[in-house]
N, CA, C and O of each residue as an XYZ file, in Angstrom:
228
protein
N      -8.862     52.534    230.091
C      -7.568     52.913    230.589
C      -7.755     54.061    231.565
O      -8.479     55.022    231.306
N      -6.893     53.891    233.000
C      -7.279     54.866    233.908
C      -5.920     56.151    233.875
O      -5.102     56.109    232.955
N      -5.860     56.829    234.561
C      -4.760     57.752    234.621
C      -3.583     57.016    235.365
O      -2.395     57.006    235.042
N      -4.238     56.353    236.522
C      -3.238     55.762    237.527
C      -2.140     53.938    236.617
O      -1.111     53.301    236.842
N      -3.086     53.924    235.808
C      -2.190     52.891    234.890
C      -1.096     53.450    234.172
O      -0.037     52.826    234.112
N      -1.278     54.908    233.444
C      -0.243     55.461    233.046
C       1.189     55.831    233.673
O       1.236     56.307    234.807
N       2.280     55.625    232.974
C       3.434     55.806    233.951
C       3.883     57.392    233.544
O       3.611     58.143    232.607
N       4.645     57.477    234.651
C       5.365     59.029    234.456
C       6.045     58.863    233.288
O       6.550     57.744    233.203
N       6.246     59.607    232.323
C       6.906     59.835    231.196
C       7.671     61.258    231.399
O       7.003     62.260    231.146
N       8.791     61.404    231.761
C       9.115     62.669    231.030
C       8.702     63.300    230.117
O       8.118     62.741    229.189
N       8.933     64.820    230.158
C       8.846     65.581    229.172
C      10.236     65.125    227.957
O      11.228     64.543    228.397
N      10.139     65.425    226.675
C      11.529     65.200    226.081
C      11.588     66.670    225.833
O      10.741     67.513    225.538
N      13.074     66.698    226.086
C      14.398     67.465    225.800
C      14.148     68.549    224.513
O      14.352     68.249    223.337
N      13.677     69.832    224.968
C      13.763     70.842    223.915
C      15.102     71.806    223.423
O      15.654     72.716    224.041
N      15.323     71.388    222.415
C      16.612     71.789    222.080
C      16.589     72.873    221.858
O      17.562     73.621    221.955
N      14.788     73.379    221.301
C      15.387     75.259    221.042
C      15.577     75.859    222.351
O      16.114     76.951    222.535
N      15.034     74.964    223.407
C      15.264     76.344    224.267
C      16.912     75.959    224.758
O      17.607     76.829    225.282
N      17.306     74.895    224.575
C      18.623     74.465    224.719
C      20.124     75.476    223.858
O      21.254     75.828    224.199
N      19.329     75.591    222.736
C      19.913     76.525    221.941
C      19.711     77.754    221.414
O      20.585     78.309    220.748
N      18.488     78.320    221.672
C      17.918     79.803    221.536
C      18.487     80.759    221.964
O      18.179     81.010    223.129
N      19.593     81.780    221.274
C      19.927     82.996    221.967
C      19.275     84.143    221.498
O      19.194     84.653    220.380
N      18.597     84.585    223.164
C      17.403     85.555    222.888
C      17.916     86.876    221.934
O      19.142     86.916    221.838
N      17.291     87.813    221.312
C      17.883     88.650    220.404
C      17.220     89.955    220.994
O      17.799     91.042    220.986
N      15.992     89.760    221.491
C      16.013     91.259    222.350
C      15.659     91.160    223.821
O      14.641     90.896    224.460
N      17.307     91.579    224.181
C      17.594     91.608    225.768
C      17.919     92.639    226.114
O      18.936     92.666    226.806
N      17.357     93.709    225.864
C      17.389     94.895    226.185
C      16.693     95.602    225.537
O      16.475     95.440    224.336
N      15.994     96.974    226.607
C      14.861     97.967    225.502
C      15.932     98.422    224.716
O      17.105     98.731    224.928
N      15.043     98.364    223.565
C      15.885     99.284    222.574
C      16.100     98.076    221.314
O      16.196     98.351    220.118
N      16.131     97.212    221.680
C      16.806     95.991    221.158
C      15.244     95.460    220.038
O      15.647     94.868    219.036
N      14.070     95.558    220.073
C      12.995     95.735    219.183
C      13.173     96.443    218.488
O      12.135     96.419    217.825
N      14.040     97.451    217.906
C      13.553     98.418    216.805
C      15.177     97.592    215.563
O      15.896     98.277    214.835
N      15.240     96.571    215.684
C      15.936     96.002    214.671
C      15.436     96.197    213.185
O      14.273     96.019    212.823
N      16.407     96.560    212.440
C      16.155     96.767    210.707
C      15.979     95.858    210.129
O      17.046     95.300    209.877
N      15.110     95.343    209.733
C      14.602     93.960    209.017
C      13.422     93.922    208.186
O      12.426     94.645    208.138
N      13.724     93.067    207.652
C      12.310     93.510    206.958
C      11.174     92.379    207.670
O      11.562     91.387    208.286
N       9.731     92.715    207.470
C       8.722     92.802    208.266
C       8.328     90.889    208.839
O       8.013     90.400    209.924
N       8.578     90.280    207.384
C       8.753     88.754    207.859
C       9.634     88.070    208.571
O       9.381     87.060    209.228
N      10.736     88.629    208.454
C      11.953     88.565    209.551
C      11.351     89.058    211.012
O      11.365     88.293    211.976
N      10.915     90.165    211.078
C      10.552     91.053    212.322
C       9.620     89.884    213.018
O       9.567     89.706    214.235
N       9.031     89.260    212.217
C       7.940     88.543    212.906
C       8.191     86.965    213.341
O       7.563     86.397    214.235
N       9.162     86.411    212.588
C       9.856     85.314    213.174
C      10.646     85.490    214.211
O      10.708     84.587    215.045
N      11.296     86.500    214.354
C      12.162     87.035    215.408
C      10.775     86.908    217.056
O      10.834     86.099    217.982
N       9.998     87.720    216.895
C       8.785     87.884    217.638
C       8.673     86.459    218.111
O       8.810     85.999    219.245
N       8.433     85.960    217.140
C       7.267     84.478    217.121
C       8.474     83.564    218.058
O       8.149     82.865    219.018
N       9.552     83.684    217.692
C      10.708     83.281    218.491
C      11.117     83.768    220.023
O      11.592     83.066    220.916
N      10.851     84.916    220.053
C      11.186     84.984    221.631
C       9.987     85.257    222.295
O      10.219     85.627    223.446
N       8.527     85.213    221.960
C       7.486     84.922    222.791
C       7.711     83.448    223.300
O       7.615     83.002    224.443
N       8.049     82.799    222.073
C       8.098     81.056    222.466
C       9.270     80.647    223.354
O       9.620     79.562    223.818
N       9.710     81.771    223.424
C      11.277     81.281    224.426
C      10.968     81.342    225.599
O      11.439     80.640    226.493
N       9.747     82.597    225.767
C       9.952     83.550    226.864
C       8.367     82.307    227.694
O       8.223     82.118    228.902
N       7.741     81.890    226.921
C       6.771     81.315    227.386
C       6.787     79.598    227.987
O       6.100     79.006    228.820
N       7.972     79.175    227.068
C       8.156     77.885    226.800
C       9.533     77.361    227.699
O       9.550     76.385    228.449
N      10.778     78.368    227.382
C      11.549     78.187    227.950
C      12.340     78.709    229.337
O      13.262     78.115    229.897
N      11.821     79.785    229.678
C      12.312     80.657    230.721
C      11.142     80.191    232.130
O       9.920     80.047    232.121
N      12.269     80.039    233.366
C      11.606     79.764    234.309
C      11.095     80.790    235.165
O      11.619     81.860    235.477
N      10.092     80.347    235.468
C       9.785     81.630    236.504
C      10.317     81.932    238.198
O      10.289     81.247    239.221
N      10.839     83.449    237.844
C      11.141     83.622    239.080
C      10.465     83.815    240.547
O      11.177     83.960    241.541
């Protein structure tokens, strides 16, 4: 099988970034009270937004 046999496929439709509202949009906005496993889903969440979903300007 060559590359040129393959057809264009879209990407499919990511809904988190469809539905992700970022939580720190502003400095200041990291020092949220949470506790530490929270802190880190929060993280793990808007690296993946910021990497995955946001276009570059």
């Amino acid at each position: 099988m060559s590359l040129s046999s393959c057809q264009h496929v879209p990407p499919p439709v990511d809904s988190f970034c469809q539905i992700y509202n970022p939580v720190v949009v502003q400095k200041g906005d990291g020092s949220i009270a949470a506790a530490s496993g929270v802190k880190k889903r929060i993280l793990a969440n808007e690296l993946t937004y910021r990497d995955q979903c946001k276009k570059p300007k």
